[in-house]
N, C-alpha and C positions, 0 to 999 in steps of 0.2 A: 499549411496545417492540413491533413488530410482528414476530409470527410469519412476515410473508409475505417479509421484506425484510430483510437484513444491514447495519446499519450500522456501518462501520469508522473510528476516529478518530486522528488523525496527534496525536503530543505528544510534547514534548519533557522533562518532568518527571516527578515522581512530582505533583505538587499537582493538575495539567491532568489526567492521567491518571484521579485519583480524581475530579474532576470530572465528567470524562468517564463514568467507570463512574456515578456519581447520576444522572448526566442518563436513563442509559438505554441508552448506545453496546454495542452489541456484541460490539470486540474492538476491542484497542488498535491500534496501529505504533505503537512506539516506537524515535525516533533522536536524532541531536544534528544542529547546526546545518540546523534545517529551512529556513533562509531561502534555504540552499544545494542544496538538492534533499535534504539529510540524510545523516547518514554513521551508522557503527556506532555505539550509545551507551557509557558506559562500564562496566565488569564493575557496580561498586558501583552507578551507576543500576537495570540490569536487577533490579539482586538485592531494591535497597530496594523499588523499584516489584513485583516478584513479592511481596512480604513483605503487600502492603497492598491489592493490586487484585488480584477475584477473577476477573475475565472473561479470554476469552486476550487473550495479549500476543505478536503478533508482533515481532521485534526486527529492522532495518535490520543490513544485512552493506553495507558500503560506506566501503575504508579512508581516500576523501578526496571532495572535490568536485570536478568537473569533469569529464570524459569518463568513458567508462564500460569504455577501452583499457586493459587494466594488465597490468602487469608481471610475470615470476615471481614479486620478492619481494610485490609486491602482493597475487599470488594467494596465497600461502601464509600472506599476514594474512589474507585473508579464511577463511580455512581453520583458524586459530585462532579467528577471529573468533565463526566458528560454532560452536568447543566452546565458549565462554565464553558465545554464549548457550542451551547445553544443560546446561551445567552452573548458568545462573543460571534454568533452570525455564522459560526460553520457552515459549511454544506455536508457533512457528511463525517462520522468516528469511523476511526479503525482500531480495532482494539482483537484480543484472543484470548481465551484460556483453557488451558488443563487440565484434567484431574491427573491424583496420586497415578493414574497406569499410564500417563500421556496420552488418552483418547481425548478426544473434543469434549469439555463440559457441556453440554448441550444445555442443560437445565440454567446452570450460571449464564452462559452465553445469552439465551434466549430470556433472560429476564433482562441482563444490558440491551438487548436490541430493541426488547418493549421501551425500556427508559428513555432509551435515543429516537422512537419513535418522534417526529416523521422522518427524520433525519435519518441517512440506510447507514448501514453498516457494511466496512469491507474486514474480514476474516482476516487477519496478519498470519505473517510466516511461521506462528505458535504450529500453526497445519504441517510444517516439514518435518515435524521434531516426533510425531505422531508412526507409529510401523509398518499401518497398514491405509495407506493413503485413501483409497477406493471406498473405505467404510467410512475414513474418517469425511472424505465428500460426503457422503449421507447424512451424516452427524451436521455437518456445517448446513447444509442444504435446512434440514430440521429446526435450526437455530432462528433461521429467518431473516439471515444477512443477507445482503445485494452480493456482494460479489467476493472474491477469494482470494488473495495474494499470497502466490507459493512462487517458490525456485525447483519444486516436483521432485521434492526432500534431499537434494539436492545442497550444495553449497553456493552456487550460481546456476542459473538456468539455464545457460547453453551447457550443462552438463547432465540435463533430465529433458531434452528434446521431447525424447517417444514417451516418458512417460506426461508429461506436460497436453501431450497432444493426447494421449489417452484421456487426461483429466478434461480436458476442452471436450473432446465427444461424452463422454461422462456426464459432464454438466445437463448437455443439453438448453434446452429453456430455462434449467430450476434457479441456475444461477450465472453471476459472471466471473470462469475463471480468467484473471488477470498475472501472467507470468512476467516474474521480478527476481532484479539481482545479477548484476555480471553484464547486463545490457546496455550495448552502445551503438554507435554509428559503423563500428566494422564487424559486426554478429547479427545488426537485428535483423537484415534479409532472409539469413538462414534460418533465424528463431522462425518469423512470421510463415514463415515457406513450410514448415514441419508439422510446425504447433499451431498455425490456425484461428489463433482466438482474435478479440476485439478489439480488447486494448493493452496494453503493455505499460510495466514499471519501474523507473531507473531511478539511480540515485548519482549515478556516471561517477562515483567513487576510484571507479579502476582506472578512469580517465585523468581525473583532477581531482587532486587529494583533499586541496582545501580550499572549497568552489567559493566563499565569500572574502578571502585572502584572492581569488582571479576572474573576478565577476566577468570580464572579457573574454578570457579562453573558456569558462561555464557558459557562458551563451551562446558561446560559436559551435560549441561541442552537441550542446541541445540542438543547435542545427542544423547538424551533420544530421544528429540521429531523427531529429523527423523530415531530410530530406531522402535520406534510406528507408526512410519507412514510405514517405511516398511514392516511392521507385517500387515495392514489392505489386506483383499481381496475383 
């Protein structure tokens, strides 16, 4: 497990999750239907999975698929959403929104990250869907989340390098850009070599289709990619 470098693992179960934690991962996401970008998981997940994994677990705030636009009532799930994962012991939501023009809702954002206070908030991939990336950093920055999970608007991150790495100098201090998506054990040298940043996030989707149908090959694959990533200088 390398001290220099974060590695953060997307799962949908408790089995994947424990998997995950052997291999080596540093800190969960956990949501449900990841094939959909992922939405909230359910109370009883968060809780069995807190009960068994000891690294953090961030938990997905996200009450469906599809745009990132929602509604009062929508907002006020997500706004449960978050006590139910403070009351199941998270370490940490990930959650996004939008307004009608696809810029960062900063106002809506930044009243979820009060409500999930103390617990940080990491900015989901809602951020790639945005025009003008560099503004919408500022916007997210504004919000008052911990850290940012983009593929640097992009469809996978080894296809937004330079702009990834722009975002990382961009950051700066304010925040932690977190580059996700398309990363594995035969890319992440060249990602970290570019882009620079602290930690990095996989879901190894492009590896193994269906990591809790091959809990074995899901965990060997986990450490492939944090033995590549120990290798980078």
């Amino acid at each position: 497990m390398s001290p220099q470098y974060i590695l953060e693992i997307s799962v949908e179960t408790v089995a994947a999750a424990l998997a995950a934690e052997r291999a080596g991962a540093n800190r969960i996401e956990l949501c449900s239907n990841a094939r959909e970008g992922g939405t909230t998981p359910a109370s009883a997940l968060m809780q069995a999975t807190r009960e068994l994994v000891h690294v953090p677990i961030f938990a997905m705030v996200r009450p469906r698929p599809g745009n990132f636009l929602y509604s009062e009532a929508e907002f006020s799930a997500m706004q449960r959403d978050i006590d139910s994962t403070q009351k199941s012991q998270m370490d940490g939501v990930v959650l996004g929104l939008l307004d009608a023009n696809r810029k960062i809702d900063v106002t809506r954002t930044s009243q979820l990250v009060a409500h999930a206070a103390p617990l940080p908030v990491t900015f989901h991939r809602a951020f790639d869907e945005c025009a003008n990336l560099s503004a919408a950093l500022e916007d997210v920055i504004k919000t008052g989340a911990t850290r940012l999970l983009t593929s640097g608007g992009k469809t996978t991150a080894p296809e937004a390098l330079e702009v990834l790495a722009d975002l990382v100098r961009l950051a700066a201090d304010h925040i932690v850009v977190m580059p996700g998506s398309g990363l594995h054990a035969g890319n992440i040298r060249e990602a970290v070599q570019q882009i620079r940043a602290s930690e990095y996030h996989a879901g190894l989707s492009s590896v193994i289709s269906r990591p809790s149908e091959n809990l074995s090959a899901y965990e060997e694959e986990i450490k492939k990619l944090l033995t590549a990533l120990d290798g980078v200088n």
